[in-house]
VEXRO-904021 format. One line per 10 residues: number of its first residue (from 1); for each residue x, y, z of C-alpha. Coordinates in Angstrom, 3 decimals, always signed. Layout:
NUM	X/Y/Z  ...
REM end
This chain:
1	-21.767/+44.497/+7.180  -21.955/+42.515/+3.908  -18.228/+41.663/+4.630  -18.845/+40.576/+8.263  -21.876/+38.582/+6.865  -19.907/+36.886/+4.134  -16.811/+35.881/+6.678  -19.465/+34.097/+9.294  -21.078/+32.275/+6.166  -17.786/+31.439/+5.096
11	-17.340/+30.062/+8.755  -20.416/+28.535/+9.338  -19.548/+26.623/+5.931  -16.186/+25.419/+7.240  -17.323/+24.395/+11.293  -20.134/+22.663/+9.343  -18.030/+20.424/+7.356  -15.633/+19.501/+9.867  -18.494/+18.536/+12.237  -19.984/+15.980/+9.368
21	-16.339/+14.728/+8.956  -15.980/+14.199/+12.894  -19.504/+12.392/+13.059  -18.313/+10.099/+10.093  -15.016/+9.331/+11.479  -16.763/+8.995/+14.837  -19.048/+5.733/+13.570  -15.842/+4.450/+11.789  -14.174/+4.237/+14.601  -16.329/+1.091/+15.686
31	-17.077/-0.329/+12.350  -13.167/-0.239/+12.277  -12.951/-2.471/+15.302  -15.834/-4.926/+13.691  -13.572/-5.236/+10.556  -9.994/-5.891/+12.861  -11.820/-8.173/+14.799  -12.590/-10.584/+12.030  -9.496/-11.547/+10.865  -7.944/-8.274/+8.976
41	-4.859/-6.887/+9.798  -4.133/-3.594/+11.011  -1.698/-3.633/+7.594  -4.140/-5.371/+5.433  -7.319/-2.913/+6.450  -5.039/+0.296/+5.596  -4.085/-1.545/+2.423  -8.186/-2.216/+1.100  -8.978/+1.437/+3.092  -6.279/+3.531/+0.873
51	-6.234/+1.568/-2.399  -10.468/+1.052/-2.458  -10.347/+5.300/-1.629  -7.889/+6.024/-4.305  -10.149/+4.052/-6.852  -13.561/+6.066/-5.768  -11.330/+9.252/-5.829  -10.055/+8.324/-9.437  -13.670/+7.616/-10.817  -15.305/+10.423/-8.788
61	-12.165/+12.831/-10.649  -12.278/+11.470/-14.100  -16.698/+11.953/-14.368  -16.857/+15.035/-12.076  -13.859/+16.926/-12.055  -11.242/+16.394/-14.957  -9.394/+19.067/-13.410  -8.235/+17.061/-10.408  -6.066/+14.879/-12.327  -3.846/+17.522/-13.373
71	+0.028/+16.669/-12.336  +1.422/+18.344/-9.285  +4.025/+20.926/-10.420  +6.960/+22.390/-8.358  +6.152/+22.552/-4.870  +3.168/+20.899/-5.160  +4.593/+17.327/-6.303  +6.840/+17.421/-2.602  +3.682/+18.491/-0.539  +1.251/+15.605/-1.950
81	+4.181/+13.181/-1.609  +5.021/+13.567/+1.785  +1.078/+14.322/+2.269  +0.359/+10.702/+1.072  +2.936/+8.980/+2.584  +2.605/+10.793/+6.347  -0.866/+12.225/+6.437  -2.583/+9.183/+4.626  -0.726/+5.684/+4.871  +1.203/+6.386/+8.363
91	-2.002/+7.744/+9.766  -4.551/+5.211/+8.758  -1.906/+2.020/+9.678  -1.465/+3.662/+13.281  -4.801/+4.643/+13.892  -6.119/+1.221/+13.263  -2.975/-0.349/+15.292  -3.981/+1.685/+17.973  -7.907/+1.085/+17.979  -7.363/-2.564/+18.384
101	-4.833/-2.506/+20.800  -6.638/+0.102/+23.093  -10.161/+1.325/+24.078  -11.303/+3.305/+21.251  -12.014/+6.692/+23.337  -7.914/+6.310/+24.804  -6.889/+5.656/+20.932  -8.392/+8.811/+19.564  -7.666/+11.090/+22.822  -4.246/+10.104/+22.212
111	-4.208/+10.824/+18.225  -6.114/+14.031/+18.969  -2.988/+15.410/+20.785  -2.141/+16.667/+17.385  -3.854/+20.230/+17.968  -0.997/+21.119/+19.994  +1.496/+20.095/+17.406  -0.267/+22.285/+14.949  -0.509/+24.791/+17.536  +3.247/+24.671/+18.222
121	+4.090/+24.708/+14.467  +1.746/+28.109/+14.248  +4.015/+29.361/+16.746  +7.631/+28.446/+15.853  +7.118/+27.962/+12.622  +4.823/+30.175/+11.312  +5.321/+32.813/+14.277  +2.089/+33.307/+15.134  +1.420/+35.062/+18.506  -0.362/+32.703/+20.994
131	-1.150/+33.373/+24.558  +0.203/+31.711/+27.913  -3.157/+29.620/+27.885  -1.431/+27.748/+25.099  +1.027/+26.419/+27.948  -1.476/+26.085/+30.742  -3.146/+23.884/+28.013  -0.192/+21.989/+27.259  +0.146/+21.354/+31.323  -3.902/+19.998/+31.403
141	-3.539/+17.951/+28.701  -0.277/+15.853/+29.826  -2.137/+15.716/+33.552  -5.505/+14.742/+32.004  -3.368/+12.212/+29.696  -1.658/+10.721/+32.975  -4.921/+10.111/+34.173  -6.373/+8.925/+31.379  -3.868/+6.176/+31.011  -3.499/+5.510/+35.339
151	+0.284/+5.884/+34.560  +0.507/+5.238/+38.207  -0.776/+1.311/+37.742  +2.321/+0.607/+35.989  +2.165/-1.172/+32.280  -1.925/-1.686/+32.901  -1.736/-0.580/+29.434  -0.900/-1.774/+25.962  +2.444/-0.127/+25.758  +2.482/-0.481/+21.718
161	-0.975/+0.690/+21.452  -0.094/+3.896/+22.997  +3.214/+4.149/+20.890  +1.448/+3.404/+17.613  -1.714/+6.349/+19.059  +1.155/+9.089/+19.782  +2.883/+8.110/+16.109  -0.723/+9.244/+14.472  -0.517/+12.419/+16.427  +2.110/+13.505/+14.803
171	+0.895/+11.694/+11.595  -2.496/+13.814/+12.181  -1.108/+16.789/+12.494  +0.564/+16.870/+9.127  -2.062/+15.832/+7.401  -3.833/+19.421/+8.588  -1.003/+21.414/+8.114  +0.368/+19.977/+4.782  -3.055/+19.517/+3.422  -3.731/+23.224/+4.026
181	-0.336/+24.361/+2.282  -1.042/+21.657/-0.771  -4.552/+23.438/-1.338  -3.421/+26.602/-1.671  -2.408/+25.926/-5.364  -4.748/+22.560/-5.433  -8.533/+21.564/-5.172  -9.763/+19.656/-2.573  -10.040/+16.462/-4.814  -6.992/+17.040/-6.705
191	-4.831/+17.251/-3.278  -6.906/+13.901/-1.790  -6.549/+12.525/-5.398  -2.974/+12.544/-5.275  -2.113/+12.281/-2.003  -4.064/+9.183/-1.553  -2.359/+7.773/-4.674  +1.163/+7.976/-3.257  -0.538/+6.068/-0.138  -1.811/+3.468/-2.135
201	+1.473/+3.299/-3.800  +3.067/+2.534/-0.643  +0.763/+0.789/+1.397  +0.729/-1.912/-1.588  +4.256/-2.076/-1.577  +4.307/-3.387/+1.942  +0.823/-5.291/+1.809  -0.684/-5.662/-1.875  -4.526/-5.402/-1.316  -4.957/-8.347/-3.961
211	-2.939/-10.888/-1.538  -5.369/-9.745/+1.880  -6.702/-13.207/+2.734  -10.422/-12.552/+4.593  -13.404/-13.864/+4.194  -15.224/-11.244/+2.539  -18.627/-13.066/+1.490  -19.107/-14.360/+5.038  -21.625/-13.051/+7.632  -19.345/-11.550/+10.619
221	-20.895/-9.811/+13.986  -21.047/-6.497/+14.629  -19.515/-7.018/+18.121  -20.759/-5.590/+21.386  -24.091/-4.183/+22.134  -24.525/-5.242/+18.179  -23.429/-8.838/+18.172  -26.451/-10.188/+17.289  -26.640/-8.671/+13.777  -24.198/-10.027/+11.399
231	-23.470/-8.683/+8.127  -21.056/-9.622/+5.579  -17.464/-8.524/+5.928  -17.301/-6.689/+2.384  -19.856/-4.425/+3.498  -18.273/-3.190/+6.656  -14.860/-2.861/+4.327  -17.071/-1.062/+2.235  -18.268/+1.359/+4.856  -14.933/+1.883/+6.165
241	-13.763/+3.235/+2.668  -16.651/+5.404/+1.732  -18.278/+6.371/+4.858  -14.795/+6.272/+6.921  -12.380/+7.698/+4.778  -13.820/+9.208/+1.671  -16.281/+11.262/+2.579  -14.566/+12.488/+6.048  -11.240/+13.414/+4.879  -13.197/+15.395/+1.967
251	-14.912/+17.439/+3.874  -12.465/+17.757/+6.310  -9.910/+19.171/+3.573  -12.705/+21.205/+2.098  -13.128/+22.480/+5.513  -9.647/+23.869/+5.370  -10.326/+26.237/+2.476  -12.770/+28.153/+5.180  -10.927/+27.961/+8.371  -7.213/+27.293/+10.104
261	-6.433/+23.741/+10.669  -6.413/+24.643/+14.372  -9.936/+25.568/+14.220  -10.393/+22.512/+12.205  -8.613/+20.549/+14.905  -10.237/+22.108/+17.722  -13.408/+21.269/+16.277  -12.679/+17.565/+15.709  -12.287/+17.240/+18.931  -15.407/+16.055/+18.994
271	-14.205/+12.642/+17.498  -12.504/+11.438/+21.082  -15.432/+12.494/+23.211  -17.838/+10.442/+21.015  -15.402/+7.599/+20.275  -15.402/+7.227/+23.518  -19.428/+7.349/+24.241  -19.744/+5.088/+21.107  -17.248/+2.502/+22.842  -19.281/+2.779/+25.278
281	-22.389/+2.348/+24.000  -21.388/-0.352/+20.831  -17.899/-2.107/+22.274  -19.247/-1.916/+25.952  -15.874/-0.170/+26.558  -15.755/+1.129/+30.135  -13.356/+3.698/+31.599  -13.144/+4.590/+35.442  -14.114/+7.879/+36.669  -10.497/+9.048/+37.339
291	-10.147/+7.922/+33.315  -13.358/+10.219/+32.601  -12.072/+12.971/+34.627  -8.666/+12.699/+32.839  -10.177/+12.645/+29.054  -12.513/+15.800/+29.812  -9.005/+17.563/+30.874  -7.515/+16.618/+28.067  -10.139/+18.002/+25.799  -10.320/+20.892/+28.172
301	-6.499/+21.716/+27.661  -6.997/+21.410/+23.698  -9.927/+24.033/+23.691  -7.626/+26.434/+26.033  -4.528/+25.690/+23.698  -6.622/+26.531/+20.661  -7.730/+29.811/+22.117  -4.416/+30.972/+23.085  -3.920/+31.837/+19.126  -3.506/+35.515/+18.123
311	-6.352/+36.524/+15.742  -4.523/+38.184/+12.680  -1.758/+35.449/+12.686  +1.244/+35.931/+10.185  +1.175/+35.027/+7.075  +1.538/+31.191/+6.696  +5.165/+29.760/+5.920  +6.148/+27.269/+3.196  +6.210/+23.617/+4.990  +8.859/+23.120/+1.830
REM end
């Protein structure tokens, strides 16, 4: 009993955290679109997002945990590089190409295809059993997608938008899987520590944050439903940075010392259902009700994916 009791704390703990992470991500997702829409670039906002993160993570390390800072050894140095440079900098540049090229709910239902990738890793990689519901899934979530997007009205969407959504699927799913493999060895704020550092690294290389040219001390609108309340632009940079990125991708990666990333991912798939009901509700974003029916079959086909996993997997193999 005290086992059983300790395992479904140790659970609770985990669903909890990824559940704050998908709530902050969630409001991001529209004070992401306030900050694109005022003159940043999708480069430039990745560029202030990673290198302002890396600096909260470096202060937050050196006064609260000294340990952090410790350099990667071995296996560890490959696994935060390729974290940082896939699972940080390719993610956030996509995921903000994509929001501003497309409805916010069809940018994260498209990024949130990654659960199948890990799911697909777990088995081929990792050889995991799984269940045929992971294909029947698979099969509702490229219908639900077709809907979604009304393939059949030809290019009545942003062709690049979708590209750049489907790139941080892929760039998603890595994060979860080589986050998971990095903290096996690594703290939570050690592996964002370093991980985010290579991104910074890079990002800067291609758009120095020093050289974005914005008009940070000016009032802007909050768009929408909210476009009678202006603020200035440094504060919604702010809030993307500590409220969008810090904070979610911390829990999130503390989550993943509790549970599997594809209970992680199946839980964050609350982010495209409410990205899409705050587009709604903030951006005035409106899908049609084939659209609707299309997203809740994606979601559907993610959750019956998820479930198809055997539950005493194998023993995890090394990404490196």
């Amino acid at each position: 009993m005290g086992q059983n009791a300790a395992v479904s704390t140790q659970r609770g703990v985990g669903v909890g955290l990824v559940v704050t992470g998908a709530l902050l991500f969630i409001l991001n997702s529209g004070v992401s679109r306030v900050a694109l829409r005022s003159g940043i670039s999708s480069l430039e906002l990745a560029s202030l997002r990673i290198t302002g993160t890396f600096v909260a993570l470096l202060l937050v390390a050196a006064l609260f945990r000294r340990s952090a800072l410790r350099l990667p050894r071995g296996r560890e140095v490959v696994l935060v590089v390729a974290l940082g440079l896939f699972g940080v900098a390719a993610l956030q540049f996509l995921y903000f190409v994509a929001i501003d090229r497309l409805t916010i709910g069809l940018a994260l239902l498209l990024e949130f295809q990654a659960p199948f990738l890990v799911a697909l890793w777990a088995k081929f990689v990792q050889r995991n059993q799984v269940t045929a519901r992971l294909w029947w899934g698979l099969g509702m979530a490229i219908l639900g997608l077709a809907a979604a997007t009304e393939v059949w009205k030809g290019a009545s969407f942003d062709t690049l938008g979708i590209f750049a959504a489907l790139l941080a699927a892929a760039a998603f799913a890595a994060y979860f899987l080589l986050g998971e493999s990095a903290q096996q060895t690594m703290s939570s704020v050690g592996t964002m520590f370093w991980s985010f550092l290579v991104a910074a690294i890079a990002v800067n290389v291609a758009q120095p944050f020093w050289l974005v040219d914005a008009p940070f001390t000016e009032q802007v609108s909050l768009l929408g439903n909210l476009s009678h309340l202006h603020v200035p632009l440094w504060c919604v940079v702010t809030s993307v940075i500590v409220l969008g990125t810090l904070l979610p991708f911390g829990v999130e990666l503390a989550a993943l010392r509790y549970i599997p990333p594809t209970t992680v991912t199946a839980i964050a798939m609350l982010e495209p259902v409410g990205a899409a009901a705050l587009g709604w509700a903030w951006h005035q974003e409106a899908l049609g009700v084939v659209a609707i029916i299309g997203c809740l079959t994606v979601v559907a086909g993610i959750l019956l994916a998820e479930s198809s996993r055997a539950e005493h997997p194998a023993d995890p193999v090394a990404l490196t």
